[in-house]
N, CA, C and O atoms as a printed pandas DataFrame, in Angstrom:
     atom_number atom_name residue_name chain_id  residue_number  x_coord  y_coord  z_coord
0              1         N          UNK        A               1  178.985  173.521  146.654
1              2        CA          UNK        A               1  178.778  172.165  147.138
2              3         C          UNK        A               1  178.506  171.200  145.983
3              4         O          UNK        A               1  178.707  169.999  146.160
4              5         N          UNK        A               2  177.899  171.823  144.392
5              6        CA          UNK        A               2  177.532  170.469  144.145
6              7         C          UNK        A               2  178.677  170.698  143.085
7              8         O          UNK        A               2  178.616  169.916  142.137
8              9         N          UNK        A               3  179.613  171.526  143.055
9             10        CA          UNK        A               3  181.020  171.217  141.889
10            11         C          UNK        A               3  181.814  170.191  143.067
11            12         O          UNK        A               3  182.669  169.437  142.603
12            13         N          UNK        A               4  181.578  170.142  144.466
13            14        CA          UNK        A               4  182.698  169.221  144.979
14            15         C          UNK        A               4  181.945  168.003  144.964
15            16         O          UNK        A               4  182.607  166.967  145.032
16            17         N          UNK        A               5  180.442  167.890  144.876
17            18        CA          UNK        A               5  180.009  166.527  144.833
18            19         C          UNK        A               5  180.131  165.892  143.443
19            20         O          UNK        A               5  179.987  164.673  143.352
20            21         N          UNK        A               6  180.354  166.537  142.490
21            22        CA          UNK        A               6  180.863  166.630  140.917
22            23         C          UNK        A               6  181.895  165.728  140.549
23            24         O          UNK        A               6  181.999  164.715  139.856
24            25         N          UNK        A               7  182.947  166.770  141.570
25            26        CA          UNK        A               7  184.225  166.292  141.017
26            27         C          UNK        A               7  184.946  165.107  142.006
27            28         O          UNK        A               7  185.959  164.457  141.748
28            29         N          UNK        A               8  184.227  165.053  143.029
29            30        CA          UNK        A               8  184.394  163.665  144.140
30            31         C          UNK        A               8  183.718  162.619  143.387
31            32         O          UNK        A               8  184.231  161.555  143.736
32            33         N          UNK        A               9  182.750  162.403  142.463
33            34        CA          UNK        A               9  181.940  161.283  141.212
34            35         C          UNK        A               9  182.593  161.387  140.488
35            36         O          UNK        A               9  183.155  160.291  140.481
36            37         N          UNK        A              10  182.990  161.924  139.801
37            38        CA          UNK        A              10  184.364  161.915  138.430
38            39         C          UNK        A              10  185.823  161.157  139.549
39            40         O          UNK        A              10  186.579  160.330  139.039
40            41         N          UNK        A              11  185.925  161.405  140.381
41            42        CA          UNK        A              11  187.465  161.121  141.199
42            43         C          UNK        A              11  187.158  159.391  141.350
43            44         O          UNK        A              11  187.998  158.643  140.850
44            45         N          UNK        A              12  185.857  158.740  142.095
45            46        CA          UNK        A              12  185.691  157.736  142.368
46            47         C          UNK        A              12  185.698  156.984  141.066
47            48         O          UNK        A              12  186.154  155.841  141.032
48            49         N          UNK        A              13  185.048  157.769  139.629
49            50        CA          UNK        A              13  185.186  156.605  138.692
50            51         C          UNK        A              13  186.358  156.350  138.179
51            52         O          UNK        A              13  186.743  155.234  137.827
52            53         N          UNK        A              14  187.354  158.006  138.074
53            54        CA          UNK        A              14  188.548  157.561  137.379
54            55         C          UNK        A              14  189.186  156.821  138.389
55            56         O          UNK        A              14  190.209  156.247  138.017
56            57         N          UNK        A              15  188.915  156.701  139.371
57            58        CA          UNK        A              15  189.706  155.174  140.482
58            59         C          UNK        A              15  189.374  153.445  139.915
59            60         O          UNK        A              15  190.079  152.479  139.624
60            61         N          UNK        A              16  188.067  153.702  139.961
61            62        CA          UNK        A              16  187.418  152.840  139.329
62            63         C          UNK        A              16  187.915  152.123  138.266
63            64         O          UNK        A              16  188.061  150.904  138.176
64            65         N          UNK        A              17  188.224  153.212  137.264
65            66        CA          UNK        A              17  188.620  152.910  135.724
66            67         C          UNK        A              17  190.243  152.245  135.987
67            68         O          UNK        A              17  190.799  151.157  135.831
68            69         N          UNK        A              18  190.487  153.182  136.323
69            70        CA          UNK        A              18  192.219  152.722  136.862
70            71         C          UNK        A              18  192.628  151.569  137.498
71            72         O          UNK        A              18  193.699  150.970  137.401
72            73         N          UNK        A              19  191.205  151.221  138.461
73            74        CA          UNK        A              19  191.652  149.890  139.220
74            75         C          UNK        A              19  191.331  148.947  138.321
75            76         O          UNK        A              19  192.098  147.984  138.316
76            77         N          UNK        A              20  190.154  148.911  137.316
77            78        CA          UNK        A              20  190.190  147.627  136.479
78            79         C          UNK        A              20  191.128  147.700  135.388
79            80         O          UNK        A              20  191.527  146.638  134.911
80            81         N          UNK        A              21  191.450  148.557  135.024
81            82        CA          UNK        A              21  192.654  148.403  133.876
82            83         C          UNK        A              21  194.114  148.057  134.482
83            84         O          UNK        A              21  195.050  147.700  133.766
84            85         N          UNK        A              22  194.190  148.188  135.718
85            86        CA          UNK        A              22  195.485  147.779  136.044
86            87         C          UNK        A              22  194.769  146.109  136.665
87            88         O          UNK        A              22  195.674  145.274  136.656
88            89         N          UNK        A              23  193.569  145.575  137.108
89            90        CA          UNK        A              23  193.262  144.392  137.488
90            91         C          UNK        A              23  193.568  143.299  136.305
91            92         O          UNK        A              23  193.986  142.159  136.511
92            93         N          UNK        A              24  193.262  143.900  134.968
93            94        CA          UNK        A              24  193.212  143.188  133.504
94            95         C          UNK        A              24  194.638  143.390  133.177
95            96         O          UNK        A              24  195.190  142.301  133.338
96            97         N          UNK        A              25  195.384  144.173  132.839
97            98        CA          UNK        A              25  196.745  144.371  132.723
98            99         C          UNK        A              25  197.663  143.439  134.164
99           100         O          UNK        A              25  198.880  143.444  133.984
100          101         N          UNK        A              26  197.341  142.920  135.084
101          102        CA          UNK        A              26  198.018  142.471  135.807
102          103         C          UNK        A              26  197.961  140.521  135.517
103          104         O          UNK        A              26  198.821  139.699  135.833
104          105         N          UNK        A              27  196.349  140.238  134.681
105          106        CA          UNK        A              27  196.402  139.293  134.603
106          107         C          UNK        A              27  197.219  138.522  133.136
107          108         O          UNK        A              27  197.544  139.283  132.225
108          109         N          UNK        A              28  197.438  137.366  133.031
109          110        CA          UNK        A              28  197.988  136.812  131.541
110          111         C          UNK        A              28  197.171  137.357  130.665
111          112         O          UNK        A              28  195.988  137.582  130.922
112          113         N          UNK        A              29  197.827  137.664  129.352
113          114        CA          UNK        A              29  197.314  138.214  128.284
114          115         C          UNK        A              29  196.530  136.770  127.768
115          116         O          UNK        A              29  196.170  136.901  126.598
116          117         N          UNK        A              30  196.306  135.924  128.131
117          118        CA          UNK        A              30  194.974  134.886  127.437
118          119         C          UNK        A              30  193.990  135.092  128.714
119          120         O          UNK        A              30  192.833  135.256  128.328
120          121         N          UNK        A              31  194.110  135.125  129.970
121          122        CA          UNK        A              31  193.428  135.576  131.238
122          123         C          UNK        A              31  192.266  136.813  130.698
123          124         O          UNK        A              31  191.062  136.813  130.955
124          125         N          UNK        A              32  192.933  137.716  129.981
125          126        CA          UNK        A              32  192.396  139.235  129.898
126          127         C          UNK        A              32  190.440  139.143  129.723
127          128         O          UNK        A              32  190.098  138.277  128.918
128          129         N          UNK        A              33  189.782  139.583  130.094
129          130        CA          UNK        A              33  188.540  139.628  129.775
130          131         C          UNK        A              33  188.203  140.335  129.373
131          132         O          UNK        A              33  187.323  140.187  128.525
132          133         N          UNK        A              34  188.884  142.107  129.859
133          134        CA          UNK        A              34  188.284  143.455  129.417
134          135         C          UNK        A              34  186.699  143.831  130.299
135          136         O          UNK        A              34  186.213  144.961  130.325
136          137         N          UNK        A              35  186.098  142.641  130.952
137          138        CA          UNK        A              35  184.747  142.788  131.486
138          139         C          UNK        A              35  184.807  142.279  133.206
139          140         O          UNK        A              35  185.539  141.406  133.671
140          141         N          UNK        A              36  183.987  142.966  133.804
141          142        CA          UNK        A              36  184.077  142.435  134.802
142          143         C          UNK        A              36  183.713  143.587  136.258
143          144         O          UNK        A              36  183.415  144.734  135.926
144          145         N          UNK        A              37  183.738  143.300  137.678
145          146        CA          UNK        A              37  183.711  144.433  138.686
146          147         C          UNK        A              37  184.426  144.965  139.239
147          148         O          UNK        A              37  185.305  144.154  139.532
148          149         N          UNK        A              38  184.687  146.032  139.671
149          150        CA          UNK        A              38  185.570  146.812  140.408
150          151         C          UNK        A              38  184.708  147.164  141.725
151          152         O          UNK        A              38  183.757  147.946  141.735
152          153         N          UNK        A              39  185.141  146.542  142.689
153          154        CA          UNK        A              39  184.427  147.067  144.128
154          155         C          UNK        A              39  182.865  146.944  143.610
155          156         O          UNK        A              39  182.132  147.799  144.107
156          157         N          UNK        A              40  182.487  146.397  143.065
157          158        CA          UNK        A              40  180.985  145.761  143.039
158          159         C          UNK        A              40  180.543  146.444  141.641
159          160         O          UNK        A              40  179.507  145.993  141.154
160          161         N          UNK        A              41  181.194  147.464  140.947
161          162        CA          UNK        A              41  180.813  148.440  140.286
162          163         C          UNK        A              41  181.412  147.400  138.831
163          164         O          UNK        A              41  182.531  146.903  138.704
164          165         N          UNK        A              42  180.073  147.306  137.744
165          166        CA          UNK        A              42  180.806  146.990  136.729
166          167         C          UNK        A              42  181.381  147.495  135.843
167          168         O          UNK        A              42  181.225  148.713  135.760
168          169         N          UNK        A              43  182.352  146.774  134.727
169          170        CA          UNK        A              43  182.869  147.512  133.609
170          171         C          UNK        A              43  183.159  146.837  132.776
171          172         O          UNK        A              43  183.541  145.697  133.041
172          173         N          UNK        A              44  183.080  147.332  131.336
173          174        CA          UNK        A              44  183.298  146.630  130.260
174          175         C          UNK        A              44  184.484  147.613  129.414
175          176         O          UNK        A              44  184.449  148.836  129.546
176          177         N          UNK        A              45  185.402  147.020  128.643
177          178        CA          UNK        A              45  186.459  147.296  128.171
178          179         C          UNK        A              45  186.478  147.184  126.885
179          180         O          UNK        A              45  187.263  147.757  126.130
180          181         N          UNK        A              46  185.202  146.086  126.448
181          182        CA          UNK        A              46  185.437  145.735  124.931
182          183         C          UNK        A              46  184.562  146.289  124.147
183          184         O          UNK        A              46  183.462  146.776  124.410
184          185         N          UNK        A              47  185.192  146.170  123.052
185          186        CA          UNK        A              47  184.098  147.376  121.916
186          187         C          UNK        A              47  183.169  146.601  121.859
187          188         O          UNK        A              47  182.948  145.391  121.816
188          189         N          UNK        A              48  182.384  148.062  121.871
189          190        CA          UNK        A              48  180.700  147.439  121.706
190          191         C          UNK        A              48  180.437  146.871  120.448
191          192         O          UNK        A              48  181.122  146.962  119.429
192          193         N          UNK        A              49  178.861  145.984  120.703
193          194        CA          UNK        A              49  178.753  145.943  119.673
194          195         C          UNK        A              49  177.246  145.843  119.365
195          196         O          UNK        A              49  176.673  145.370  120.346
196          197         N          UNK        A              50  176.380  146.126  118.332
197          198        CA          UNK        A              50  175.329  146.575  118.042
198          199         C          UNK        A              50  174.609  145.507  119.418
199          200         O          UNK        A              50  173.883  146.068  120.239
200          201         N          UNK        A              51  174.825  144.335  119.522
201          202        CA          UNK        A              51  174.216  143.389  119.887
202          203         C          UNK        A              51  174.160  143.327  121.631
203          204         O          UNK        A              51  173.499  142.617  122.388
204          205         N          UNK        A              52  174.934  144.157  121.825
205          206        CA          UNK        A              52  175.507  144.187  123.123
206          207         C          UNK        A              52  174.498  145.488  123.747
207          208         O          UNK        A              52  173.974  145.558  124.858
208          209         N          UNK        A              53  174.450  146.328  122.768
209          210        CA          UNK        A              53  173.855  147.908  123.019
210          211         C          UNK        A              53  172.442  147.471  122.953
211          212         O          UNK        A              53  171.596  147.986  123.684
212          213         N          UNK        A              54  172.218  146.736  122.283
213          214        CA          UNK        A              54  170.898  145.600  122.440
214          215         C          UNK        A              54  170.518  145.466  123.832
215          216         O          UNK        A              54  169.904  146.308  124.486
216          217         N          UNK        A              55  170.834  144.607  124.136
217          218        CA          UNK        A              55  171.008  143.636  125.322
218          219         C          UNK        A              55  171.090  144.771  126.606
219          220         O          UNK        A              55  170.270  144.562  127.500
220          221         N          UNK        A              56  171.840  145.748  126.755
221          222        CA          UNK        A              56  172.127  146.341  127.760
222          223         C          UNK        A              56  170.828  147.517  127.557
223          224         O          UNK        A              56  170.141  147.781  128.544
224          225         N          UNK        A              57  170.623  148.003  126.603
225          226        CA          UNK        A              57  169.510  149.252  126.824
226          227         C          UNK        A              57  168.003  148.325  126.479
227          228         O          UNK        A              57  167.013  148.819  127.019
228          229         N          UNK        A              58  167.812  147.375  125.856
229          230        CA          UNK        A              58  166.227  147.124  125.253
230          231         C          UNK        A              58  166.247  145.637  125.958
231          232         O          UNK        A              58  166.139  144.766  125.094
232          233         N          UNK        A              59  166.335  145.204  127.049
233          234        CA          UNK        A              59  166.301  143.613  127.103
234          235         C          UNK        A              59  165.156  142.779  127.756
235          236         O          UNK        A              59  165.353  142.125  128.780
236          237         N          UNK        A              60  163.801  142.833  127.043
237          238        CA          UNK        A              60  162.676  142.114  127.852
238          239         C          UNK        A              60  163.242  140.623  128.827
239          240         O          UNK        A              60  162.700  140.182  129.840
240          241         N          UNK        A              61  164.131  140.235  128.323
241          242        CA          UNK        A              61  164.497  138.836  129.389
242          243         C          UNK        A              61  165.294  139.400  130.376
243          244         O          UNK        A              61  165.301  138.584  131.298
244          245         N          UNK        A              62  166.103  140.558  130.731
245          246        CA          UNK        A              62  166.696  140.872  131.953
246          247         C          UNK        A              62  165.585  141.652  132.430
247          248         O          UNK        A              62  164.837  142.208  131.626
248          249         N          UNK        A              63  165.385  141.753  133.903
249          250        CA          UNK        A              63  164.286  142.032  134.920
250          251         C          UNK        A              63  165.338  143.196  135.405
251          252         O          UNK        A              63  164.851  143.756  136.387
252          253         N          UNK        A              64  166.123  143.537  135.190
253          254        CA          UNK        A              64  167.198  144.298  135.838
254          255         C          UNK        A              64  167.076  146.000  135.261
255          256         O          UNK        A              64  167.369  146.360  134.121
256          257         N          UNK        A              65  166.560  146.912  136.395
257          258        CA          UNK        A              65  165.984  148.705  135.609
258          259         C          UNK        A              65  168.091  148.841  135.140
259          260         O          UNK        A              65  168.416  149.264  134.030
260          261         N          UNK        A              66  168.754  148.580  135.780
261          262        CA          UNK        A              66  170.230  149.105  135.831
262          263         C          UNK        A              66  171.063  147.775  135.331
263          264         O          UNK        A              66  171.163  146.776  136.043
264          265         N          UNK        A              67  171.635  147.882  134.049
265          266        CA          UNK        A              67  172.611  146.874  133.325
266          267         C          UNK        A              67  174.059  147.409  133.076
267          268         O          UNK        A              67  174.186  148.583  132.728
268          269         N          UNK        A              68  174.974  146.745  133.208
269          270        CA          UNK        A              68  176.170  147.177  132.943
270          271         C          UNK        A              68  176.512  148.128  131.562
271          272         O          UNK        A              68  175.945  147.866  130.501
272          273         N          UNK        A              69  177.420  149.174  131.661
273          274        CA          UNK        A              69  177.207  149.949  130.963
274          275         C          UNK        A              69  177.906  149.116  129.396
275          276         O          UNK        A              69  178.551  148.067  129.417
276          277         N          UNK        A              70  177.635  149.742  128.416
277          278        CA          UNK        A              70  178.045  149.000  127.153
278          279         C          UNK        A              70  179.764  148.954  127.144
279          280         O          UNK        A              70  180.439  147.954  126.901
280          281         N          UNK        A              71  180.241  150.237  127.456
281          282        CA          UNK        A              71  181.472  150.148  127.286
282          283         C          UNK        A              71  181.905  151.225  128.604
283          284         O          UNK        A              71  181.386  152.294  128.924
284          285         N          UNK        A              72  182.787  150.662  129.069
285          286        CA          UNK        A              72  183.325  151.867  130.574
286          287         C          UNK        A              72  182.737  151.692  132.012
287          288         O          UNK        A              72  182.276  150.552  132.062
288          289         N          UNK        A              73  182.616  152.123  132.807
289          290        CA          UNK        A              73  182.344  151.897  134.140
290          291         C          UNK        A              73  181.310  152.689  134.496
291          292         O          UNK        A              73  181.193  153.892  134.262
292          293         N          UNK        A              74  180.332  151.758  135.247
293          294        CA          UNK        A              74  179.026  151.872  135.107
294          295         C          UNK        A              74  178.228  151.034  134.988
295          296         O          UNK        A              74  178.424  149.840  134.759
296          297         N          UNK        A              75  176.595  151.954  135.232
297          298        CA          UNK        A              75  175.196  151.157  134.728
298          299         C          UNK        A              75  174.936  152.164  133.554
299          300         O          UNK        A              75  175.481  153.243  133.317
300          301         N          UNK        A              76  173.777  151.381  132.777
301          302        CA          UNK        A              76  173.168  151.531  132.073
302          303         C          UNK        A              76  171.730  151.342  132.080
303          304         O          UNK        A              76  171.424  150.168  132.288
304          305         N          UNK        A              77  170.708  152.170  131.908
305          306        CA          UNK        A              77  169.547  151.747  132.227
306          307         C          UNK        A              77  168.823  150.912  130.367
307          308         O          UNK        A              77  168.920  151.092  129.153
308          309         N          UNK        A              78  168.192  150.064  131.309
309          310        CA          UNK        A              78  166.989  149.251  130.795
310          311         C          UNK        A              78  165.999  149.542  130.051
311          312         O          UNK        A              78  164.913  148.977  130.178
312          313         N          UNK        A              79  166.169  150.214  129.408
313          314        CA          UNK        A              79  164.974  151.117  128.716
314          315         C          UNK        A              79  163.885  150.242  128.637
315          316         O          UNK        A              79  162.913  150.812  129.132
316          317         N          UNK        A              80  163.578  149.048  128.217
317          318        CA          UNK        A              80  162.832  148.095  127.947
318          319         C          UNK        A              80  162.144  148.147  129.568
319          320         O          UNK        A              80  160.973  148.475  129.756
320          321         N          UNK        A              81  162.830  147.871  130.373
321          322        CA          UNK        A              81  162.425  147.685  132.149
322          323         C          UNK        A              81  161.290  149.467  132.525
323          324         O          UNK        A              81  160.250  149.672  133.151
324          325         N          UNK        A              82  162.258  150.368  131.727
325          326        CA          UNK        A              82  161.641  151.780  132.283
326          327         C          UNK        A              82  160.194  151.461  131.286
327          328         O          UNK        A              82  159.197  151.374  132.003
328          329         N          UNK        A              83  159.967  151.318  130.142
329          330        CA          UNK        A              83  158.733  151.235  129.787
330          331         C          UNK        A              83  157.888  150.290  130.547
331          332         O          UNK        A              83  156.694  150.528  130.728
332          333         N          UNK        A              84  158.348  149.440  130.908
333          334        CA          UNK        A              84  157.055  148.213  131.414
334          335         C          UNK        A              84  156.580  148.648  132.716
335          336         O          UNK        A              84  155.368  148.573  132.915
336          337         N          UNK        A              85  157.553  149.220  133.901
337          338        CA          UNK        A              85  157.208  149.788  134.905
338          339         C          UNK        A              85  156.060  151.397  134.687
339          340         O          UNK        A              85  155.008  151.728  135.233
340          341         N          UNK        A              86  156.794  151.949  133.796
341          342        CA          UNK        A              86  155.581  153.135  133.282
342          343         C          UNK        A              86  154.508  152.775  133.065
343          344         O          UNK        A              86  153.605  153.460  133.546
344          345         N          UNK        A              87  154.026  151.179  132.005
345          346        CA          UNK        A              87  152.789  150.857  131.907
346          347         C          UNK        A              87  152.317  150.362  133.169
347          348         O          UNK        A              87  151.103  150.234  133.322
348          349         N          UNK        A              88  152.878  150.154  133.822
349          350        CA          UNK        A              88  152.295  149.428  135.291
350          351         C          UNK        A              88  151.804  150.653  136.150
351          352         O          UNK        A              88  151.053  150.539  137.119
352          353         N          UNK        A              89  152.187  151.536  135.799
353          354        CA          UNK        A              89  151.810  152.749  137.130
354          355         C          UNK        A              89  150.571  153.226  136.375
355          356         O          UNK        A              89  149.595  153.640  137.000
356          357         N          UNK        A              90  150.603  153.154  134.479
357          358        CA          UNK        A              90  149.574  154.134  134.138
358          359         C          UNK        A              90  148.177  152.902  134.005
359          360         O          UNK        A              90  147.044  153.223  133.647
360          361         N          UNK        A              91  148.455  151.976  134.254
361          362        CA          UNK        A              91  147.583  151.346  134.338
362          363         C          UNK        A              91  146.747  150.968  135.514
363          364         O          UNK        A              91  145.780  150.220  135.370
């Protein structure tokens, strides 16, 4: 049961992946963003960059535990968000 719940999460993202690369490939090449949602789910296409890996794992101004992943389809957690909630419980 949990290799088919496995490989049914690997099946939904490579859909995922597939539907935004053909959503960006369908638009004008000045259109292209590389960033953006698929069925609510985000994704980013463009190379990371230190500043970005910033922003998405350490970001005291986003309130958000789950940020778009740096590069690919997905979240990313908040590391900055998981510490402040930890001090809140141990406090």
């Amino acid at each position: 049961m949990r290799n088919v719940l496995k490989k049914l999460i690997q099946l939904i993202f490579a859909f995922l992946f597939a539907y935004a690369l053909l959503e960006q490939w369908s638009r004008e090449p000045k259109d292209r963003t590389w960033c953006g949602t698929a069925f609510g789910v985000p994704y980013d296409f463009r190379p990371p960059t230190p500043e970005r890996v910033i922003q998405r794992w350490w970001n005291p101004d986003d309130e958000r535990l789950l940020t778009p992943h740096v590069f690919g389809v997905g979240w990313s957690v908040n590391l900055y968000q998981v510490q402040r909630q930890a001090k809140l419980l141990i406090a």
